[in-house]
N, C-alpha and C positions, 0 to 999 in steps of 0.2 A: 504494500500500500504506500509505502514512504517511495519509493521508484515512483510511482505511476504520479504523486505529486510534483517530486523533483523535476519529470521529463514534463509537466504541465509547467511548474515553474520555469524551468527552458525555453517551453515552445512560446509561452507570453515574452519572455525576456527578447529573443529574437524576434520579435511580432515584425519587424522591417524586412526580415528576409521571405524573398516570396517564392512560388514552388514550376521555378518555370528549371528548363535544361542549361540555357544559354543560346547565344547564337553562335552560327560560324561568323565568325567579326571576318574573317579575309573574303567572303560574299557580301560586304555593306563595306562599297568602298568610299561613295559619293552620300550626298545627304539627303536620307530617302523620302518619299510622296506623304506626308506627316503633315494629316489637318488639324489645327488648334484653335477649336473654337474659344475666344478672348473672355475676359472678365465681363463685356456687356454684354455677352450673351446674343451678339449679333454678327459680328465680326470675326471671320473665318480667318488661318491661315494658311495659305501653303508653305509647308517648308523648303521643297523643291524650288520654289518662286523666290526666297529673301536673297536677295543679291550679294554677289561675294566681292570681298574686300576688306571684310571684317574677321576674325579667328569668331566662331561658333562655339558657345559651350553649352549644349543641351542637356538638362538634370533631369531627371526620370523621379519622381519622388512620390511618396503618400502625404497626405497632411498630418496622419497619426503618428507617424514613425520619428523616435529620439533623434535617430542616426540625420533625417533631412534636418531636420530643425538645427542640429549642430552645421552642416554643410553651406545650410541659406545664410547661416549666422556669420559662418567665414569668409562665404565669397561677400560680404554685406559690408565687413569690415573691411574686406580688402579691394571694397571697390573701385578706389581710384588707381589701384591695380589693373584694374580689367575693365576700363576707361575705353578701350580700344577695339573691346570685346563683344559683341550681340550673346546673351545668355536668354536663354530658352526654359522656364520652369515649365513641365509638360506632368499632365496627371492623368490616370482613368477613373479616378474617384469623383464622388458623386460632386457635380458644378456647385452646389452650395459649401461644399467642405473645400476645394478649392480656395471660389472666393476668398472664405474665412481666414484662407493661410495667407493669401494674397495683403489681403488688408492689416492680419495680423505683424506682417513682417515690413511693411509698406508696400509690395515692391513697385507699386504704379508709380510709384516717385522718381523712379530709376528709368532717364530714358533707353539705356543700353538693356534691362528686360524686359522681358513679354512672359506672361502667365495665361495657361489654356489646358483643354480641356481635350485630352487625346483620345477625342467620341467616336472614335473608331477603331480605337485600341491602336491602332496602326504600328506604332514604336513600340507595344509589347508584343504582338505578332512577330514581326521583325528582328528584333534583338533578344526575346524571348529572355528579358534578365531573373537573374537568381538572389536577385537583393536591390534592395535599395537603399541609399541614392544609387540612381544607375547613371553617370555623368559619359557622356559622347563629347570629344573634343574632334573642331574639324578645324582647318588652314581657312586660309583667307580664298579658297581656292575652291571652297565647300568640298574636301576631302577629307575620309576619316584619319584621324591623327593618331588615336588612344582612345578606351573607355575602361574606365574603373569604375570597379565593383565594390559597392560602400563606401563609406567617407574618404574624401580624394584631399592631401595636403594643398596648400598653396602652392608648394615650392615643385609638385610635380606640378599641378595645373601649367604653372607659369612656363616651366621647361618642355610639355607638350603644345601650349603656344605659340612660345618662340623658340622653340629649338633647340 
């Protein structure tokens, strides 16, 4: 009986890890067809369509999970780090719970992100991640660069942007 608690206490503790396989990442070379409906609830986007020129950092996140909440909290800090950078907060959770993370972190304040609502799974179809944050770093070139699996340091972030 003490096991069956301990592996409950476990499986809560990991609550951010999620039960997908993984992708083959050397088949997602470019940055794929990923529509994010926006905070108004009207406004689509394509990710295929935001123009390159900018390094892409797209975070895959839940609004429940410790592990995001730690990651949004460091790229937030280190923002004028990534001054340079389009970052993409993208969810499958439900548009209200979104929101709430939205608002609760600001991030509409930040013209470099975009928070939306990935209503078609599309980015978890595709990448099929096994945890989250699940962060996609792409070139200025919209090329995949790097993706890491749970909280990503600054000092890689920084080093899969610029090289």
């Amino acid at each position: 009986m003490k096991n069956i608690a301990f592996i409950l206490s476990l499986s809560l503790l990991f609550a951010c890890h999620l039960k997908y396989k993984g992708a083959d990442i050397a088949n997602i070379s470019s940055l794929p067809a990923i529509k994010l409906l926006l905070m108004d609830s009207s406004i689509v986007v394509h990710a295929e369509k935001i123009s390159s020129g900018k390094a892409i950092i797209m975070v895959y996140f839940r609004p429940d999970c410790p592990h995001c909440q730690q990651e949004t909290k460091l790229l937030l800090s280190n923002i004028h780090a990534l001054k340079d950078v389009q970052i993409y907060f993208l969810a499958g959770a439900p548009f209200g719970e979104i929101k709430k993370y939205s608002a609760n972190y600001q991030l509409g304040q930040y013209e470099n992100i975009v928070v939306g609502k990935d209503y078609e799974q599309s980015f978890a179809k595709l990448f099929e991640p096994n945890s989250v944050p699940y962060t996609a770093v792409y070139d200025t070139k919209k090329k995949l660069v790097k993706i890491y699996y749970g909280e990503v340091s600054m000092e890689k972030l920084l080093l899969a942007i610029h090289g």
